[in-house]
C-alpha positions in Angstrom: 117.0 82.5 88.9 113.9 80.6 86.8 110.9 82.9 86.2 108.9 80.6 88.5 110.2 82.0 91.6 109.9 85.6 90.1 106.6 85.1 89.8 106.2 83.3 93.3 108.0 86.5 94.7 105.8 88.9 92.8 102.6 86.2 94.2 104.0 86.7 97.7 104.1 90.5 97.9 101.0 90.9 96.2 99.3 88.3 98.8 100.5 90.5 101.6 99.9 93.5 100.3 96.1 91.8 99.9 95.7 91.2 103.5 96.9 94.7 105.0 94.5 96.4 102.3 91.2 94.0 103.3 92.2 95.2 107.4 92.3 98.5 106.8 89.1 98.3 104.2 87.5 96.6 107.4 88.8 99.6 109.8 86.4 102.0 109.2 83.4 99.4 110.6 81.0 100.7 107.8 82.3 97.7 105.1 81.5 94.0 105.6 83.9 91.7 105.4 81.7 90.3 102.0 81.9 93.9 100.1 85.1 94.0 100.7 85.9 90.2 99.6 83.0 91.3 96.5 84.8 94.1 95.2 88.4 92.4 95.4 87.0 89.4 93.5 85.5 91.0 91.0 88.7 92.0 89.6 90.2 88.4 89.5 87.6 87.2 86.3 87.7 90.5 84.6 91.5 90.2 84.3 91.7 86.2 84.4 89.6 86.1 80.8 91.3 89.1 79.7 94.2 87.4 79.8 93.0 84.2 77.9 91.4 86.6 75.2 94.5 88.0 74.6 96.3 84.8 74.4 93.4 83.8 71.9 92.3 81.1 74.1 88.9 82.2 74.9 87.3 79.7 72.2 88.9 76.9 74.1 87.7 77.8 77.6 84.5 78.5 77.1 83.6 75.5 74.1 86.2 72.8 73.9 87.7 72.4 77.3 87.9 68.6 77.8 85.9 67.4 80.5 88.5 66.4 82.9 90.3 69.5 83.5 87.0 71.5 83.1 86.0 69.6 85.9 89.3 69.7 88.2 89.1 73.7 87.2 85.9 73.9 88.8 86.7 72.5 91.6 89.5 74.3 91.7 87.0 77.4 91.7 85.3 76.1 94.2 88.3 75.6 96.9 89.6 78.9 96.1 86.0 80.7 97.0 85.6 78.4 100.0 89.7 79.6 100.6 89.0 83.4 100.0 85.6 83.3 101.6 87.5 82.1 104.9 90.2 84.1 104.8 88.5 87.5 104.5 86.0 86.5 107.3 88.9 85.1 109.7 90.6 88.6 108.9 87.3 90.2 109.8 87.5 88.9 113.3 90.9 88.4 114.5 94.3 89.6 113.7 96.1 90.0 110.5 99.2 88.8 112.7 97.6 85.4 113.5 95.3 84.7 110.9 97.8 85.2 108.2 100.5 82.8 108.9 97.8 80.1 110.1 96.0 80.6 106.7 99.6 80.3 104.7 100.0 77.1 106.3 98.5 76.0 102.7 102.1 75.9 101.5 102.5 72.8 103.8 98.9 70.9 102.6 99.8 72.2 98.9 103.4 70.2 99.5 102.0 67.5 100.6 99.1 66.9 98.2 101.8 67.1 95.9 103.3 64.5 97.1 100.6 62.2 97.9 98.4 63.0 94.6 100.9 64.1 92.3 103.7 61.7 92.8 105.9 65.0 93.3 109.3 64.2 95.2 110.3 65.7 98.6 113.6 65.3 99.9 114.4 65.2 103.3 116.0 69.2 103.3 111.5 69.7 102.4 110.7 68.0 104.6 112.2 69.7 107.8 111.7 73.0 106.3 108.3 72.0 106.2 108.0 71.0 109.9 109.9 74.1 110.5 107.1 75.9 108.9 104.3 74.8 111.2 106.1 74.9 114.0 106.7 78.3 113.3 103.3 79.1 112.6 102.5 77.6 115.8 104.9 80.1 117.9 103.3 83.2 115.8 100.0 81.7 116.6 100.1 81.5 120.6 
């Protein structure tokens, strides 16, 4: 099995485990959906440039990273705050049950800007596994 899909699994559970923990954060009505979605963010930098110091990159991101990818990094930054920011609030108001699978629908726009921006291929078998996806999320989501 290539260490991609390890880490995908490992991604996966960790993503899930995410959204039960910001429900039941929410539960006790005395946390905002914004402290909760502070205090889980927080940790993503601190560990993020821990990990390029220790891979002795930090010289590199913070003084000689080309503009191009500096600026496709932040907006990179920028979709995944508007991402999180969403996601917390939607959990906030409605289900775990709905808003989850609606939100992971980003695996089908992800596959397709691949496609379509990337030059990526997608073979037929993709392709209906894709429309499989949102119609499934459709069924969860009625």
């Amino acid at each position: 099995m290539p260490t991609y899909i390890l880490w995908a699994l490992l991604g996966m559970a960790a993503y899930s485990c995410m959204t039960l923990f910001v429900k039941l954060a929410e539960r006790g009505g005395n946390v905002s959906t914004y402290m909760v979605l502070a205090v889980a963010t927080t940790i993503v930098p601190i560990v993020a440039f821990s990990v390029v110091a220790w891979r002795g990159e930090l010289r590199t991101l913070l003084f000689d990273l080309d503009t191009p990818p500096l600026l496709w990094a932040l907006a990179g930054g920028i979709a995944l705050t508007v991402s999180a920011f969403s996601l917390f609030y939607a959990l906030s108001i409605g289900p775990a049950n709905i808003v989850v699978p609606i939100y992971g629908m980003f695996i089908v726009g992800g596959s397709v800007l691949g496609v379509l921006v990337l030059g990526e291929s997608m073979p037929w078998h993709r392709i209906i596994g894709l429309v499989a996806a949102v119609i499934g999320v459709v069924l969860i989501s009625l």
